[in-house]
C-alpha positions in Angstrom: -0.2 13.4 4.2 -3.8 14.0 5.1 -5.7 10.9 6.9 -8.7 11.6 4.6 -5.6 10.7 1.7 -4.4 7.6 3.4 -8.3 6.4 3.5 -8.6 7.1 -0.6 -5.5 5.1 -0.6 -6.7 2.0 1.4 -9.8 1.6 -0.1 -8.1 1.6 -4.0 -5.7 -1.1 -2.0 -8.6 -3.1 -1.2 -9.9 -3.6 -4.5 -6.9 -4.9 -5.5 -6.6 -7.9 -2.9 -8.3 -8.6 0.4 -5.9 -9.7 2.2 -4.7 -6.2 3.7 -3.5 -6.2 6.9 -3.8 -2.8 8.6 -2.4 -0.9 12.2 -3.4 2.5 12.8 -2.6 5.5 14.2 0.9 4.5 15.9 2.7 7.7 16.3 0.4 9.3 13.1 1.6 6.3 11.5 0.3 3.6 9.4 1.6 0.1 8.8 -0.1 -1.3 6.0 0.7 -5.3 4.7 -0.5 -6.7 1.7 -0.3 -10.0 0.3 -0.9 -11.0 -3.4 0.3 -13.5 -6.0 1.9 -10.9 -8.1 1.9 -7.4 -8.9 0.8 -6.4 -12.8 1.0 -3.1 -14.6 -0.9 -3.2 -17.9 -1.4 0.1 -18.3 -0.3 3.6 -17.8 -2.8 4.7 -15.2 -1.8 1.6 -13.3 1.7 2.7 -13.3 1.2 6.0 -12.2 -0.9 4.4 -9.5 1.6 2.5 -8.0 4.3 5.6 -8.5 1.9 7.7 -6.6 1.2 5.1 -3.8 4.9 4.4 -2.9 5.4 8.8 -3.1 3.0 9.0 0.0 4.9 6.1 1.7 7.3 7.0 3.9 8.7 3.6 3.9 7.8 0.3 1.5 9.8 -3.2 1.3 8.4 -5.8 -1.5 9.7 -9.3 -0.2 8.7 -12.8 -1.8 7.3 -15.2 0.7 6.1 -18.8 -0.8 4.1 -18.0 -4.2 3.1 -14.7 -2.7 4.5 -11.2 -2.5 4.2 -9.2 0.8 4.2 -5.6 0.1 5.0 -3.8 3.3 4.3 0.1 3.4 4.3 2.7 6.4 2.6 6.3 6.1 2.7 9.3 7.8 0.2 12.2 8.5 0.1 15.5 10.2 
């Protein structure tokens, strides 16, 4: 993945919560950590939103933690 993808990426991210928690450029890696209440698919687009997101992850765990969920994803780029 391009970086100029994983920026397009982040910034949809953001507008669904603010509490993002970001390192970059590890290795060309990315360690993204996101907490929100719950995660809601109304419609299509939305679901082919989050199926494209976790494609470009190389890794992703969804845990529970308190009422929260912490969404954990890594990505890669050349």
């Amino acid at each position: 993945m391009r970086r100029a993808t994983f920026i397009r990426i982040l910034a949809g991210i953001k507008l669904v919560s603010n509490n993002v928690s970001i390192v970059e450029n590890f290795n060309n890696k990315a360690l993204v950590t996101i907490r929100v209440p719950e995660i809601v698919g109304e419609s299509p687009k939305q679901f082919r939103s989050l199926k494209k997101v976790l494609s470009y992850c190389s890794y992703y765990s969804i845990r529970p933690d308190d009422d929260e969920l912490v969404i954990t994803l890594e990505f890669e780029w050349q």
